[in-house]
Every structure is written in structure tokens, then in C-alpha cells.
TIKE-486281 format. One record per residue: y, z, x of N, C-alpha, C, O in turn. Coordinates in steps of 0.001 Angstrom, whole numbers, padded with zeros to 6 digits, always signed. Each point is the difference from the previous one (the first is absolute). Example, Ala and Ser with C-alpha at 12.3 -4.5 7.8 and 13.67 -1.06 7.14 Angstrom:
! TIKE-486281
-005690+007800+013190+001190+000000-000890+001200+000000+000900-000019+000665+001036/+001069-001385-001386+001190+000060+000820+001090+000730-000770+001108+000169+000509/
! end
This chain:
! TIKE-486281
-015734-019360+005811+001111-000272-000864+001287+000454+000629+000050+000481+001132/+000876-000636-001829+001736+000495+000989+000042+000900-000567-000114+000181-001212/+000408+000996+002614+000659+001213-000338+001236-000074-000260+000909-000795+000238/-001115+002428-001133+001554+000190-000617+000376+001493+000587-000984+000740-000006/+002102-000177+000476-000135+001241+000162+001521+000532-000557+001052-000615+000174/-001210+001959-000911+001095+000589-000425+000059+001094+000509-000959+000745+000201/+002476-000468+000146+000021+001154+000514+001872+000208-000729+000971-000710-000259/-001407+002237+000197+001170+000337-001069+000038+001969+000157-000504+000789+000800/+001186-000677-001756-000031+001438+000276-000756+001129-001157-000394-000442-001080/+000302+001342+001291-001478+000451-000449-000167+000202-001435-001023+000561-000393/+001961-000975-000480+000386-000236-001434-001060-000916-000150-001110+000153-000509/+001792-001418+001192-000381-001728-000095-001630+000430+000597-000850-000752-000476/+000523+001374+001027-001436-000295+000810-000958+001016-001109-001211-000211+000059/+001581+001062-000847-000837+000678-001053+000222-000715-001479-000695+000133-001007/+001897-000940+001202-000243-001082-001374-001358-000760+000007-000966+000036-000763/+001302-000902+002166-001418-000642+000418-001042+000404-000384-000687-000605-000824/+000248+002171+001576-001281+000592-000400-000431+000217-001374-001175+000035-000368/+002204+000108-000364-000017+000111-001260-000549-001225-000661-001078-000174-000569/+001969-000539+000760-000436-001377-000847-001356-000382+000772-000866+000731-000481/+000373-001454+001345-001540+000317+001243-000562+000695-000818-000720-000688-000723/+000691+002265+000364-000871+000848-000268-000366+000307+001815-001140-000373+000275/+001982+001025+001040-000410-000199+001185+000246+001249+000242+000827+000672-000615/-001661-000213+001698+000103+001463+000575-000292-000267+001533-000544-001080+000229/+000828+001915+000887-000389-000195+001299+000488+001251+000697+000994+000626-000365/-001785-000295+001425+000227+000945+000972+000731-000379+001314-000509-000995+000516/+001675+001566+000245+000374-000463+001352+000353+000953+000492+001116+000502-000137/-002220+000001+000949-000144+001008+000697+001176-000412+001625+000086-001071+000601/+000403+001960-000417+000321+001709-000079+001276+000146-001167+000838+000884+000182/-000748-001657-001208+000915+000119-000465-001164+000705-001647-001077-000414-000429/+001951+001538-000031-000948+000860-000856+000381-000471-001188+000987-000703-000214/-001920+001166-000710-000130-000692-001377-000299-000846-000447-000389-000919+000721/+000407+000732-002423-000645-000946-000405+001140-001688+000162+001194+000005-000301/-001635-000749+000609+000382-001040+000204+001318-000272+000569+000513-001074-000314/+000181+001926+001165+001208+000408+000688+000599-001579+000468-000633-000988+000373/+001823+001153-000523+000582-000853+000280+000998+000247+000966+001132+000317-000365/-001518-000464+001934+001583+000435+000928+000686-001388+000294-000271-001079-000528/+001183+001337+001451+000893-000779+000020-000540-001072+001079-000696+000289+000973/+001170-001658-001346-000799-000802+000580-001445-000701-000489-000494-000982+000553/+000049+001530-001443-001535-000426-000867+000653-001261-001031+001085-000154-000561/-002554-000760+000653+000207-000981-000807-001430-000130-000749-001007+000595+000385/+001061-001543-001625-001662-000313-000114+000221-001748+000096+000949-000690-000369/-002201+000330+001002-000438-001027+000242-000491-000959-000742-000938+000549-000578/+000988-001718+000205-000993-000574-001900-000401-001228+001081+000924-000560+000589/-001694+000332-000450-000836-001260-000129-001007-000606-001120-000948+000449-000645/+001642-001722+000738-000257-000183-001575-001470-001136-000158+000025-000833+000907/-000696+000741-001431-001489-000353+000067+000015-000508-001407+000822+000317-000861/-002153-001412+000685+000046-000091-001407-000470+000983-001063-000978+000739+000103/+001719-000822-001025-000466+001123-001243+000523+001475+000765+000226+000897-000812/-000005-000532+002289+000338+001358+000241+000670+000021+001101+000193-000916+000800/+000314+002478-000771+000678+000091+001166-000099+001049+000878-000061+001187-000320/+000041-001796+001822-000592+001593+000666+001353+000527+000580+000834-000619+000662/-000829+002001-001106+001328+000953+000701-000940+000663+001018-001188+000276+000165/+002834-000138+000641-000551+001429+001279+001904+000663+000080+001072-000602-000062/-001393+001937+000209+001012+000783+000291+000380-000130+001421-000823+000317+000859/+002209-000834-000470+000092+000081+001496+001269+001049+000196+000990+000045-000731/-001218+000683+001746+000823+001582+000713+000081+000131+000855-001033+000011+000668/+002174+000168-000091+000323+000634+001451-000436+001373+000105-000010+000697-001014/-000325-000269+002046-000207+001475+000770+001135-000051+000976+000306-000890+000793/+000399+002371-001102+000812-000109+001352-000052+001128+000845+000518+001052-000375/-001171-001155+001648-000011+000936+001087+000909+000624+000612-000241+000759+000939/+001643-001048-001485+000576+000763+000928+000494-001241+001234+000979+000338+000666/-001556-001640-000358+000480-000726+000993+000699-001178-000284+000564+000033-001094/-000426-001046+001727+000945-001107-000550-001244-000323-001113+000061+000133-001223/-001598-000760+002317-000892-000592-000502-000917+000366-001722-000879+000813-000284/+001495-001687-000406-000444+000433-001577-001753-000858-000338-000352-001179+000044/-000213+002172-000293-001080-000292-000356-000499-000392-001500-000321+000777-000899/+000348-002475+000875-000064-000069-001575-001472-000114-000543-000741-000594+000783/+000254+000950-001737-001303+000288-000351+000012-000519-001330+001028-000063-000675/-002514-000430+000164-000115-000759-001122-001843+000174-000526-001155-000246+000348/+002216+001009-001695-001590+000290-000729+000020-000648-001393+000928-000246-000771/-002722-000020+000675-000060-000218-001507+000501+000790-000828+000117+001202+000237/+000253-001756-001329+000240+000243-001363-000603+000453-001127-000450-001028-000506/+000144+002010-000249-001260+000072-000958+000773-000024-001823+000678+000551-000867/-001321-001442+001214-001120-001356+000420+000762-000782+000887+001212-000067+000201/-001886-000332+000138+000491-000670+001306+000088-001730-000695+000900-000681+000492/-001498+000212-001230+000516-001426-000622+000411+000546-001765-000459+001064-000416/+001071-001670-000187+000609-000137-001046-000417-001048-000803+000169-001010+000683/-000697+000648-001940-000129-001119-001081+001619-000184-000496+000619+000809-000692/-000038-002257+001303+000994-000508-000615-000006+000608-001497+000705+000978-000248/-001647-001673-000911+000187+000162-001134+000085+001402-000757+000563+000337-001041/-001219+000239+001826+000131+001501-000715+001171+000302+000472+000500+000651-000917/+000626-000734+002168+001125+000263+000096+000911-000450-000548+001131+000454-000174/-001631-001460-000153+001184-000627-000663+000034+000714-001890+001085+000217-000539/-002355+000031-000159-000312+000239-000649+001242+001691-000473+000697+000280-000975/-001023+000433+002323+000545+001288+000051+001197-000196+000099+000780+000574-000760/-000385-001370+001649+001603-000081-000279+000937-000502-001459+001048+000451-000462/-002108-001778-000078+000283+000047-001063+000326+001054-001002+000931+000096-000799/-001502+000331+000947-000679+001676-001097+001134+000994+000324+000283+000923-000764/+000476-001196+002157+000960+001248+000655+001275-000247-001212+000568+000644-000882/-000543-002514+001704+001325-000184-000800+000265+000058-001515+001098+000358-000426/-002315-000782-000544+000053+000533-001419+000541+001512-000148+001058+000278-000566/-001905+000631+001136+000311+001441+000251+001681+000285-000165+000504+000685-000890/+000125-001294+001835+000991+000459+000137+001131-000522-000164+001046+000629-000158/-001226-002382+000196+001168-000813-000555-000156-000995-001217+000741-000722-000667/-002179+001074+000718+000096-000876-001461-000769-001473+000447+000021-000654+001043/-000637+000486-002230-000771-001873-000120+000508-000574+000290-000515-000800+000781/+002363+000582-001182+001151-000692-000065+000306-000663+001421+000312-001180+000161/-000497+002435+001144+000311-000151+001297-001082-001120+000469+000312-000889+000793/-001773+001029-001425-001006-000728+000651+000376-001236-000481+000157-001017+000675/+000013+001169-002135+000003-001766-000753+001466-000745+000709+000178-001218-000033/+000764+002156+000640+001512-000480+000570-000727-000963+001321+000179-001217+000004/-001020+001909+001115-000492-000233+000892-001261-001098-000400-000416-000555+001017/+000152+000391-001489-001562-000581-000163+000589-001491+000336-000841-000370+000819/+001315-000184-000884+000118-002056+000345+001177+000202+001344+000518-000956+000577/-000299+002146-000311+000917-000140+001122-001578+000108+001678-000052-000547+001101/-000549+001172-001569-000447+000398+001627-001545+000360-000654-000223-000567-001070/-000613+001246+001477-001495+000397-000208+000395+001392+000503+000487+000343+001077/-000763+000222-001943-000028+002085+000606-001311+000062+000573-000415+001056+000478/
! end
């Protein structure tokens, strides 16, 4: 399927995880699902799902940047349950009103 890749800053990249439900390790960089500078996540999109991978630079110290790319956990996503959750975000916090505003403009 066509990839999609976002890359943003580490606000925008834990919204993602959030809405996903996504966690990942990128070692040597510590913690839980760290986001340095330069990281993106990856979506390839499949039917009914979608597989993410976390991609990260390592930097040695030289020009040469070493970019590295790990699964995601989960590493694929069910469209409908995301969409489901996001639904559920935006009630939460802006109201039915925002979804029913959006609903004949686009597909959330």
C-alpha cells in the first residue's frame, strides 16, 4: 500500500501515539518512547490496517548519521478502532457538535 510518513516535533509525534495507542523503544536514546530530533513514524497503509515503524537518527559524533527503524507496539493498528478512539477524543473535549460539523466534509 502507499506510505505515509510524519514527522513533526515531539508534541505532534506523542499525539500520534496517543491516538495509535503506540509505544516503541530507540535505543541509545533512553526512555519510554523518546522522541529526538529528527524521528518520524512511518504508516503504511494495508487493508483494514496499518503498519507503523518508528524511524531515528543516532548521532556519533561524525558527519555520517545513522538512521534506524523499529517496530511499533503494536506494530499494525485496526483503522476502525482508531478511528473509533479518536472519535471518542473529540466528543471528550470538543463536543458531538465538532464531529457532526466534520462528518459530510471528510471521513475522520
Amino acid at each position: 500500500g502507499p506510505n505515509l510518513m510524519y514527522a513533526g516535533h515531539d508534541g505532534d509525534l506523542d499525539a500520534l501515539a496517543l491516538a495509535f495507542q503506540l509505544s516503541w523503544e530507540a535505543p541509545p536514546w533512553p526512555g519510554a518512547s523518546p522522541t529526538p530530533p529528527g524521528s518520524a513514524l512511518a504508516f503504511t497503509v494495508q487493508p483494514e490496517e496499518v503498519k507503523v515503524e518508528f524511524l531515528y537518527p543516532v548521532f556519533n559524533g561524525s558527519a555520517a548519521i545513522d538512521l534506524r527503524s523499529m517496530a511499533t507496539s503494536p506494530a499494525k493498528v485496526d483503522l476502525a478502532a482508531v478511528e473509533e478512539r479518536v472519535k471518542k477524543l473529540i466528543r471528550l473535549y470538543a463536543g458531538q457538535s465538532c464531529i457532526d460539523a466534520c462528518h459530510g466534509a471528510k471521513s475522520i
